[in-house]
Short mmCIF file of the C-alpha atoms (twelve columns), coordinates in Angstrom:
data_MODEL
# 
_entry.id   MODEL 
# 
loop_
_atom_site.group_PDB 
_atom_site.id 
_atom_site.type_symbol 
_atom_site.label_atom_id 
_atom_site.label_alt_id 
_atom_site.label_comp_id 
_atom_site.label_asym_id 
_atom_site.label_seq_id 
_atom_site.Cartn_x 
_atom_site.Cartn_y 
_atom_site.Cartn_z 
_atom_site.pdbx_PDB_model_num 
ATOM 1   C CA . UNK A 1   -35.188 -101.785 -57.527  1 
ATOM 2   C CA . UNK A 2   -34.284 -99.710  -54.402  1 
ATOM 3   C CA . UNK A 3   -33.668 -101.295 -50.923  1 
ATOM 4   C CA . UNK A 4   -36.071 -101.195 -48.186  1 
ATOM 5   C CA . UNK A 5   -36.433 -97.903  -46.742  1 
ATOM 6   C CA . UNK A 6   -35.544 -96.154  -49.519  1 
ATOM 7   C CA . UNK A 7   -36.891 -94.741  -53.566  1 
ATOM 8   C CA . UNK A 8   -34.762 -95.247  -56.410  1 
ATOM 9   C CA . UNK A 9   -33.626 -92.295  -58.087  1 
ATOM 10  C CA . UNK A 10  -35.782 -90.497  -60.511  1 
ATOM 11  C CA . UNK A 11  -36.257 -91.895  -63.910  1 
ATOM 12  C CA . UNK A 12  -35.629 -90.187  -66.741  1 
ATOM 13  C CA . UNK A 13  -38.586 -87.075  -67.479  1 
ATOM 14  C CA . UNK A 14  -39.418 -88.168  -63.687  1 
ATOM 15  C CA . UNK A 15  -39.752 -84.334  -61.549  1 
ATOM 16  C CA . UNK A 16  -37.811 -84.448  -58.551  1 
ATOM 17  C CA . UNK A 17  -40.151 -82.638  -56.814  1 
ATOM 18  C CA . UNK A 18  -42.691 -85.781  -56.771  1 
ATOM 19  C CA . UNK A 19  -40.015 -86.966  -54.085  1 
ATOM 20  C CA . UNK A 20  -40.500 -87.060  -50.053  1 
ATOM 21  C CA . UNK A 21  -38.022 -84.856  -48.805  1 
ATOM 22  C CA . UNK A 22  -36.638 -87.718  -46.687  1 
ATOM 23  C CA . UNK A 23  -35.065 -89.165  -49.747  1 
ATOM 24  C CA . UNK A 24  -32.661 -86.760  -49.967  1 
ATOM 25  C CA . UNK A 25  -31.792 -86.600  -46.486  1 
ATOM 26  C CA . UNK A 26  -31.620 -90.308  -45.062  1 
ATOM 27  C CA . UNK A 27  -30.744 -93.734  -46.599  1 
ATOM 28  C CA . UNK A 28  -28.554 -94.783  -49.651  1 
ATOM 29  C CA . UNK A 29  -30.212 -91.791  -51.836  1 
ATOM 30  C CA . UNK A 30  -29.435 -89.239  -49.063  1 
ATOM 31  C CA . UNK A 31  -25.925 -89.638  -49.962  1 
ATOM 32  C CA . UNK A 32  -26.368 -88.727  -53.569  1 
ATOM 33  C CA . UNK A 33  -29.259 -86.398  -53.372  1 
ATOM 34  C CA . UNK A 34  -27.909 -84.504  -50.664  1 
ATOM 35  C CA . UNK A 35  -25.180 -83.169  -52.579  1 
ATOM 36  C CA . UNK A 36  -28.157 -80.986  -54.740  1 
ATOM 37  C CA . UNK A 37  -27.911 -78.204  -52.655  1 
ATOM 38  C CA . UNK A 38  -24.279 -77.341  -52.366  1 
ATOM 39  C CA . UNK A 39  -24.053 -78.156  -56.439  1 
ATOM 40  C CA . UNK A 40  -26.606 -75.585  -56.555  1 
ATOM 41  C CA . UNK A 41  -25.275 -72.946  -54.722  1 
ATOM 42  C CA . UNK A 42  -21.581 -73.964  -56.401  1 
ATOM 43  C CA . UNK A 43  -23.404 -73.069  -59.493  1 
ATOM 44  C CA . UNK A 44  -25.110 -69.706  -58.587  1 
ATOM 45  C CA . UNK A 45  -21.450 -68.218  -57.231  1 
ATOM 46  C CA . UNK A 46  -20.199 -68.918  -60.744  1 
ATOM 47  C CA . UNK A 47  -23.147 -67.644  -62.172  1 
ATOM 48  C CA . UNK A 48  -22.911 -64.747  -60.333  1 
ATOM 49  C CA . UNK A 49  -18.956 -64.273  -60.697  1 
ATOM 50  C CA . UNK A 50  -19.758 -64.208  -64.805  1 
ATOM 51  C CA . UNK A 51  -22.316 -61.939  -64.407  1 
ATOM 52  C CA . UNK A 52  -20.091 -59.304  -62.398  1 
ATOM 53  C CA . UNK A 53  -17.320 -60.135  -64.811  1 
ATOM 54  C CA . UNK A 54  -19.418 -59.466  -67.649  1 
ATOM 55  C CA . UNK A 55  -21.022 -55.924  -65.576  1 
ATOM 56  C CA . UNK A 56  -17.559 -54.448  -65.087  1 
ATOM 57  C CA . UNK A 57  -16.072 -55.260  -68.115  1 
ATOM 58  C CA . UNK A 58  -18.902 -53.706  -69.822  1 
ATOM 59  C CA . UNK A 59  -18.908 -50.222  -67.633  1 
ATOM 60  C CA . UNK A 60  -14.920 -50.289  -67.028  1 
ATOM 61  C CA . UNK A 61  -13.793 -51.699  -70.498  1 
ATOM 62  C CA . UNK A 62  -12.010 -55.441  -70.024  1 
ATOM 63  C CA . UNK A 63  -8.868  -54.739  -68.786  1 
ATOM 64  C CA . UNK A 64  -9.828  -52.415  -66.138  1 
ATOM 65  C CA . UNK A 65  -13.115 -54.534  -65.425  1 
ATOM 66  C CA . UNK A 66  -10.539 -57.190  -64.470  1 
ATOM 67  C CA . UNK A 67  -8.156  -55.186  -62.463  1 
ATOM 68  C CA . UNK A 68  -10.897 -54.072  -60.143  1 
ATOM 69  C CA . UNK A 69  -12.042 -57.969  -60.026  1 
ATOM 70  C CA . UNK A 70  -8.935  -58.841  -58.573  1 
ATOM 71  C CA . UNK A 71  -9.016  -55.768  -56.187  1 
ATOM 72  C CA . UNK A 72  -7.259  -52.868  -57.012  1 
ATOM 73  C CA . UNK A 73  -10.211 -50.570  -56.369  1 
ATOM 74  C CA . UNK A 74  -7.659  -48.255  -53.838  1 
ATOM 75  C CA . UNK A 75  -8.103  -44.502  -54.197  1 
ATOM 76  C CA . UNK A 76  -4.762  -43.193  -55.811  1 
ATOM 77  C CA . UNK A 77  -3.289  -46.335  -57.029  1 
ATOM 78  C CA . UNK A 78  -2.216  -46.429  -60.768  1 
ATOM 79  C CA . UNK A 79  0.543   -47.779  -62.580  1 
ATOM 80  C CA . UNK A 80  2.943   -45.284  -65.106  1 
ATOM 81  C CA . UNK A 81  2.460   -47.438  -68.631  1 
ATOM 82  C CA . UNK A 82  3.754   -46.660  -71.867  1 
ATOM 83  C CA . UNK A 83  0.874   -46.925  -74.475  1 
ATOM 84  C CA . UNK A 84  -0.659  -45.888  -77.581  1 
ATOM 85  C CA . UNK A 85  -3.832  -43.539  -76.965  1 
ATOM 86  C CA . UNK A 86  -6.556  -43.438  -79.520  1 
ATOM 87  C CA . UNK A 87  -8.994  -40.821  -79.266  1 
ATOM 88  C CA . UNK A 88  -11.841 -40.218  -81.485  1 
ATOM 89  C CA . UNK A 89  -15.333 -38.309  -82.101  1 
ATOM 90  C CA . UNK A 90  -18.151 -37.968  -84.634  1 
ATOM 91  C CA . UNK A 91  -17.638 -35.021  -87.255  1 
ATOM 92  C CA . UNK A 92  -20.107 -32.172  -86.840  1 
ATOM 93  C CA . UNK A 93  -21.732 -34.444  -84.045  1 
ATOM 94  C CA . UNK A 94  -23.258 -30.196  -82.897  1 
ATOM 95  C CA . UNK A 95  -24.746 -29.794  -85.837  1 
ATOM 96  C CA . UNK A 96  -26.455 -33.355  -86.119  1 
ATOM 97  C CA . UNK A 97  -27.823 -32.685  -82.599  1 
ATOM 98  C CA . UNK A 98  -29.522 -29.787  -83.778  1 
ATOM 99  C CA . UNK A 99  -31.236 -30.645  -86.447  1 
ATOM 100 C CA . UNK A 100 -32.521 -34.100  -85.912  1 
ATOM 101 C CA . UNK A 101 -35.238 -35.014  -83.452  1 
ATOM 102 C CA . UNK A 102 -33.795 -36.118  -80.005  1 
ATOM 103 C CA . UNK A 103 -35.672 -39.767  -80.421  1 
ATOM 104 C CA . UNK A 104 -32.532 -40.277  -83.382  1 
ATOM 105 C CA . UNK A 105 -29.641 -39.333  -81.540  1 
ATOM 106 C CA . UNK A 106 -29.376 -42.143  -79.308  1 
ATOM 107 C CA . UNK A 107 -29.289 -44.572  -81.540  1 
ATOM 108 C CA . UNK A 108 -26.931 -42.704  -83.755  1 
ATOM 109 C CA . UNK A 109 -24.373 -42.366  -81.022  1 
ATOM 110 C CA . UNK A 110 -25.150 -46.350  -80.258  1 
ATOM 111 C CA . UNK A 111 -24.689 -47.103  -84.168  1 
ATOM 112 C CA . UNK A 112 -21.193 -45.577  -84.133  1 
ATOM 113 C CA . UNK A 113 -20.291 -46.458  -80.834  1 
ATOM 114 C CA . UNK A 114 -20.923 -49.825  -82.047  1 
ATOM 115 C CA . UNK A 115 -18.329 -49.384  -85.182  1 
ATOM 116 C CA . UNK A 116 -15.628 -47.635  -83.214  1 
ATOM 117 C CA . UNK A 117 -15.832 -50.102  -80.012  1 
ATOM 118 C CA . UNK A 118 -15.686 -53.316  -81.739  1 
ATOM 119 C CA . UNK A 119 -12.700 -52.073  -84.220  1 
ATOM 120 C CA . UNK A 120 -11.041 -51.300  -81.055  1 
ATOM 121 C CA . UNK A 121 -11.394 -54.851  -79.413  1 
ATOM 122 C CA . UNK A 122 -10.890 -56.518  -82.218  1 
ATOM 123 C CA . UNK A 123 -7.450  -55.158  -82.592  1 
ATOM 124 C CA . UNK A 124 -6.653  -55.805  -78.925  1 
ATOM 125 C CA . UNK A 125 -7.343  -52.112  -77.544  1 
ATOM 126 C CA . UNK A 126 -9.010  -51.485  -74.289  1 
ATOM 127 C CA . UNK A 127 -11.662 -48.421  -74.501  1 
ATOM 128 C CA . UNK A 128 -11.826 -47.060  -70.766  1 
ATOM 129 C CA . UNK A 129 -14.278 -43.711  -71.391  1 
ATOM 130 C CA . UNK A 130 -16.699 -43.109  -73.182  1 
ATOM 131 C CA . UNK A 131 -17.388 -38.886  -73.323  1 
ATOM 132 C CA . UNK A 132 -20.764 -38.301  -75.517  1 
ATOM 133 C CA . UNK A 133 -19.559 -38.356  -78.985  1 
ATOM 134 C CA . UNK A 134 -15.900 -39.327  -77.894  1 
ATOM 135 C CA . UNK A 135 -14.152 -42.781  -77.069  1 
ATOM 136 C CA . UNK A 136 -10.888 -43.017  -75.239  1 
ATOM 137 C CA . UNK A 137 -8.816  -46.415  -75.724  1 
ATOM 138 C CA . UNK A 138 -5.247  -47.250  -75.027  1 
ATOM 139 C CA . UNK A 139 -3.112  -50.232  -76.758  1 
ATOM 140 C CA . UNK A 140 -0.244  -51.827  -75.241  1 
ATOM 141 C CA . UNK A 141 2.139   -54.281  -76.463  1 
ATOM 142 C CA . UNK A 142 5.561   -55.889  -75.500  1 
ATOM 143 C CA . UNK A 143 6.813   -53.702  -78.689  1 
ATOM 144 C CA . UNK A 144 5.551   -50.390  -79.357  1 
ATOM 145 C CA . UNK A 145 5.589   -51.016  -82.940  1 
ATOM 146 C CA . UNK A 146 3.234   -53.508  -82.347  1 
ATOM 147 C CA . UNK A 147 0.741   -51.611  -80.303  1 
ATOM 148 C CA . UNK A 148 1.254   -48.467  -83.471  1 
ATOM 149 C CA . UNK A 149 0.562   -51.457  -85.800  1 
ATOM 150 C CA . UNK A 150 -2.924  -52.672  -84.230  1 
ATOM 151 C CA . UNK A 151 -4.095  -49.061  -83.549  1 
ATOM 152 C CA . UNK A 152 -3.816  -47.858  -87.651  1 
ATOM 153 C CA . UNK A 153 -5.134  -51.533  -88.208  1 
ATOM 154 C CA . UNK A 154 -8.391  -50.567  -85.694  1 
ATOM 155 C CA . UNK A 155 -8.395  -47.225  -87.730  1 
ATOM 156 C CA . UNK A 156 -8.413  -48.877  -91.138  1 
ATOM 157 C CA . UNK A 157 -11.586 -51.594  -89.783  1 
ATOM 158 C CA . UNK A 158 -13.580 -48.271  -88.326  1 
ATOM 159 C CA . UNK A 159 -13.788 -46.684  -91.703  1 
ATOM 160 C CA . UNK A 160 -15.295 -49.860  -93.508  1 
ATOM 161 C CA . UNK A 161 -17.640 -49.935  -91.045  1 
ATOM 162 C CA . UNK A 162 -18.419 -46.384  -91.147  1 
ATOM 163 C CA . UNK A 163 -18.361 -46.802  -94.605  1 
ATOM 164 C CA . UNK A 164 -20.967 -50.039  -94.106  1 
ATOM 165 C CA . UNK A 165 -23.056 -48.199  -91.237  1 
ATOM 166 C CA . UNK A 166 -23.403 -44.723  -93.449  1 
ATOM 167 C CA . UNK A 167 -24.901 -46.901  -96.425  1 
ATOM 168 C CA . UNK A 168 -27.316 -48.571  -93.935  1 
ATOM 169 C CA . UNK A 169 -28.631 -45.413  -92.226  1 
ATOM 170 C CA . UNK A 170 -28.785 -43.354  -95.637  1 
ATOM 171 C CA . UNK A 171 -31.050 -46.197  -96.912  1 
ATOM 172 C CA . UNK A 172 -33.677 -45.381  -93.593  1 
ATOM 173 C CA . UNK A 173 -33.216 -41.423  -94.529  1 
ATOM 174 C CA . UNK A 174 -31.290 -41.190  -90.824  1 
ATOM 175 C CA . UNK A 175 -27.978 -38.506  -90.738  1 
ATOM 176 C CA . UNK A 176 -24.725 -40.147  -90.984  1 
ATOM 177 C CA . UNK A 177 -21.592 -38.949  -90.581  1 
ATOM 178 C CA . UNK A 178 -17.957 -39.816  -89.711  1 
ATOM 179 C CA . UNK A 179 -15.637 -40.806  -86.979  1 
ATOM 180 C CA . UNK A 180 -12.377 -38.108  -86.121  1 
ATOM 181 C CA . UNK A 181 -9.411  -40.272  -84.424  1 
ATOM 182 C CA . UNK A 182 -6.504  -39.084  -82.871  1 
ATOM 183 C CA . UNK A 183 -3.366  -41.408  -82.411  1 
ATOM 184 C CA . UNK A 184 -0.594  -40.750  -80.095  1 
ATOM 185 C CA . UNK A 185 1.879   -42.338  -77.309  1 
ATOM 186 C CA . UNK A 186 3.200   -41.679  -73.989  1 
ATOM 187 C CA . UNK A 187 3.663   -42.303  -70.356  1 
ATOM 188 C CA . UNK A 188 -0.108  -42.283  -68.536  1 
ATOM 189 C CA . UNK A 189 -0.900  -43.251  -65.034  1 
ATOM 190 C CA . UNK A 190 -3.301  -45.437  -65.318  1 
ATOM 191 C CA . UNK A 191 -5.887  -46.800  -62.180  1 
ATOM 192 C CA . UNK A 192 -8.302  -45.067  -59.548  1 
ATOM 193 C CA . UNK A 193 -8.714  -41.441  -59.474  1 
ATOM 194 C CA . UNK A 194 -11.569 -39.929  -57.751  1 
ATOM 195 C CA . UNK A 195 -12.959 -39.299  -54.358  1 
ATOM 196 C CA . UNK A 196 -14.304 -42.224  -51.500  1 
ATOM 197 C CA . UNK A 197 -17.550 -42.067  -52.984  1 
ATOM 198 C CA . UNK A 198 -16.771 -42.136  -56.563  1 
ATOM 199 C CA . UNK A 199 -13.828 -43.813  -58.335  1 
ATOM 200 C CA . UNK A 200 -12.933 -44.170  -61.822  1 
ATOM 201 C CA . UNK A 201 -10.266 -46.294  -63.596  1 
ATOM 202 C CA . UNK A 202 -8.609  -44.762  -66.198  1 
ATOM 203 C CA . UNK A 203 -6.058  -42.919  -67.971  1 
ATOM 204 C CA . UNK A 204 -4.574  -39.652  -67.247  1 
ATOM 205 C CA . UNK A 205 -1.326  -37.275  -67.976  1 
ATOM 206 C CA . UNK A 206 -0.326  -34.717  -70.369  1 
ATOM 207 C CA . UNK A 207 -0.328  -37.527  -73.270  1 
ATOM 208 C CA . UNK A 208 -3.889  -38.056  -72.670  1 
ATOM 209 C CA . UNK A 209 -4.681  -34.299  -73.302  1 
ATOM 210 C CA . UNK A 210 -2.456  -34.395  -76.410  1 
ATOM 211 C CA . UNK A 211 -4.546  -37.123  -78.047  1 
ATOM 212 C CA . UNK A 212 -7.538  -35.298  -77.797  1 
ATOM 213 C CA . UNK A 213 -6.518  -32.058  -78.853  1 
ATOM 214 C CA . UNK A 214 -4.945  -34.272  -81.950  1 
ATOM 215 C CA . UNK A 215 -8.389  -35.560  -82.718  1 
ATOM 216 C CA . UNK A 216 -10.086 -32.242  -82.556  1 
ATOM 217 C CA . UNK A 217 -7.138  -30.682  -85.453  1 
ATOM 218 C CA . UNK A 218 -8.639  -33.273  -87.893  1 
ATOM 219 C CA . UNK A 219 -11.830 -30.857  -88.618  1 
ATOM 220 C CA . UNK A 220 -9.013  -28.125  -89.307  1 
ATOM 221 C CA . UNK A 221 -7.184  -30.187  -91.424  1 
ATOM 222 C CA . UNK A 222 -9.918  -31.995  -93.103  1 
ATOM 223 C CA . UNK A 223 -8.536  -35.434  -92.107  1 
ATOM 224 C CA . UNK A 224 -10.314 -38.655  -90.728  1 
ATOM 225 C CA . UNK A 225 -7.160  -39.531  -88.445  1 
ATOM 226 C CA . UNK A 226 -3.930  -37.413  -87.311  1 
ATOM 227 C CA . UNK A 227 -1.340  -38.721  -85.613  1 
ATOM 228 C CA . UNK A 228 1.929   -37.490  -83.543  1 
ATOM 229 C CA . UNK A 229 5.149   -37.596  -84.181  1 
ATOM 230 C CA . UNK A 230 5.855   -39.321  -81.558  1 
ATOM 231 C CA . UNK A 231 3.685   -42.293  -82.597  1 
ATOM 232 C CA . UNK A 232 5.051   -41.687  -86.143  1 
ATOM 233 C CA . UNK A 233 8.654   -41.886  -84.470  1 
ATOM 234 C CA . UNK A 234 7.491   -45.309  -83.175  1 
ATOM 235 C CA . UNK A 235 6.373   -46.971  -85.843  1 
ATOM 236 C CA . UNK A 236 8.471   -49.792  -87.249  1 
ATOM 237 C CA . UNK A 237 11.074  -47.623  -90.103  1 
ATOM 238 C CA . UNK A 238 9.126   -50.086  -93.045  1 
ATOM 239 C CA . UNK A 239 5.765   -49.151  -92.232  1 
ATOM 240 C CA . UNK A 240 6.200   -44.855  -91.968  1 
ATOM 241 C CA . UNK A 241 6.257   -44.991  -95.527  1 
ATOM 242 C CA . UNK A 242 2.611   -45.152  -94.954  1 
ATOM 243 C CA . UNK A 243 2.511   -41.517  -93.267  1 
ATOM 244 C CA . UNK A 244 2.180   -37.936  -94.750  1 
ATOM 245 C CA . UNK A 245 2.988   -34.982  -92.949  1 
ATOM 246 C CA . UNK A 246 0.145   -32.347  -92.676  1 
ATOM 247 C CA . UNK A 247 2.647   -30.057  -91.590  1 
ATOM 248 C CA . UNK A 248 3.402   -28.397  -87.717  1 
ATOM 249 C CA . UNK A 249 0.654   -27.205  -85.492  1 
ATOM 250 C CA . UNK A 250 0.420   -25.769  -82.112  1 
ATOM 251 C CA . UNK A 251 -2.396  -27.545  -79.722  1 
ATOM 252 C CA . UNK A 252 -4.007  -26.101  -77.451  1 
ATOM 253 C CA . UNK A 253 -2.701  -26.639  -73.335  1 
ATOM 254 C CA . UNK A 254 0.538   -27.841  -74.976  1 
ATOM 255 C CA . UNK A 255 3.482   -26.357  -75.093  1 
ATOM 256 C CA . UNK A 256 5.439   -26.681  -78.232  1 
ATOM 257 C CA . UNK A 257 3.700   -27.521  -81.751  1 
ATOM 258 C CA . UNK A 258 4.269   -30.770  -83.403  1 
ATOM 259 C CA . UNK A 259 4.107   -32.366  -86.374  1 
ATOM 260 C CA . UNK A 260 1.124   -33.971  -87.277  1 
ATOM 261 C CA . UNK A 261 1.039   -36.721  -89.755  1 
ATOM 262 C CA . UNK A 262 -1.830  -39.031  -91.630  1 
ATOM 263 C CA . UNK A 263 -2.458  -42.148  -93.345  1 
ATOM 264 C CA . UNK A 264 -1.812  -42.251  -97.333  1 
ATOM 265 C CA . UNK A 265 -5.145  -43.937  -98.640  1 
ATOM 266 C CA . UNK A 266 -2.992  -44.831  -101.532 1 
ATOM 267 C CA . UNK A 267 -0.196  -46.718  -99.563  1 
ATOM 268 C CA . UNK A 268 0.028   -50.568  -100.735 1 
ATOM 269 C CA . UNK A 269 0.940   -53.023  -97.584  1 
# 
């Protein structure tokens, strides 16, 4: 039972709203009730903290969702890393566009968005851009063999679910086709470039053109993935075995060729 003066508080299934609004402002049930609103609006800042956490992440990619979180949102600001880039795009993506009605190509480039993206995370890469039919990531590790490792290991989960996603689609008569990746590493600047109107956080440097040019020699060289010799140079000595030379090509915008190596499908781990 309550005291004089004041209700008890509400029983269970009981709506707080069948209470006089003086119960949560005077008396013994003032004390408890009036702590309702500031709970409340304790709640909503979290809730709305997530919700930007979850906003940027998704339009920035997680690690630079969480660097502009915590601020660094300056104009010119970027940090020289060392890190494994991984560029990719669809094979004959042109061609597709051209001969399927527009009302399929979104949800083809969602499909192997979809594939490429969560291979990517769930190797520990960061994707920063997407460009139409491209994805740029970067992986970094305390070891650059270890960062070489979990970018071939993202490579290797993309095409079985390429493989997966191509079956799907060619059972609902939609076009399929397959993901080019480029694999390199380098110095990169990496944070805000852009004017005080528009900013974007990403990657940028000679090694970032490198990459992409990389990916685009795989239609010349009819591979699914190419990768530098730099990256091959720092891959741990036990796991090159794994490479094949495809021989020494010059890219275009850089100045010397390279050597360009792939994956053997039939190397054993």
């Amino acid at each position: 039972m309550g005291t004089e003066g004041s209700n008890p508080a509400p029983s269970t299934g009981e709506s707080v709203a069948n209470y006089d609004r003086r119960d949560f402002i005077d008396g013994r049930n003032g004390h408890r009730w009036g702590l309702v609103p500031m709970l409340a609006l304790a709640v909503k800042c979290v809730s709305l903290a997530r919700i930007a956490g979850t906003l940027v992440e998704t339009y920035l990619g997680r690690d630079a969702g969480q660097r502009v979180l915590k601020g660094l949102i300056r104009r010119g600001v970027a940090d020289r890393i060392s890190a494994v880039l991984w560029y990719s795009d669809l094979r004959e993506f042109t061609r597709i566009t051209d001969q399927s009605p527009p009302e399929q190509i979104i949800p083809l480039l969602d499909d192997y968005a979809e594939a490429v993206i969560s291979a990517i995370y769930d190797n520990g890469g960061d994707v920063l851009k997407l460009i139409g039919d491209g994805t740029l990531a970067i992986f970094t590790a305390a070891a650059a063999e270890e960062a070489c490792r979990s970018a071939i290991a993202a490579h290797n989960l993309l095409q079985e679910r390429v493989a997966q996603l191509n079956k799907r689609r060619a059972r609902g008569t939609l076009p399929t086709t397959d993901v080019y990746v480029g694999l390199h590493i380098g110095e990169v600047f990496y944070g805000n470039i852009g004017s005080d109107e528009r900013l974007d956080f990403t990657v940028v440097g000679p090694a970032v053109n490198e990459v992409a040019r990389i990916a685009a020699m795989c239609r010349s060289v009819e591979r699914n993935v190419l990768l530098s010799q730099a990256f091959a140079n720092a891959m741990a000595r036990l796991e090159r075995g794994r490479l094949v030379s495809v021989g020494r090509y010059a890219l275009r915008g850089v100045e010397r060729p390279q050597e360009l190596f792939t994956l053997d499908p039939f190397f054993l781990d």
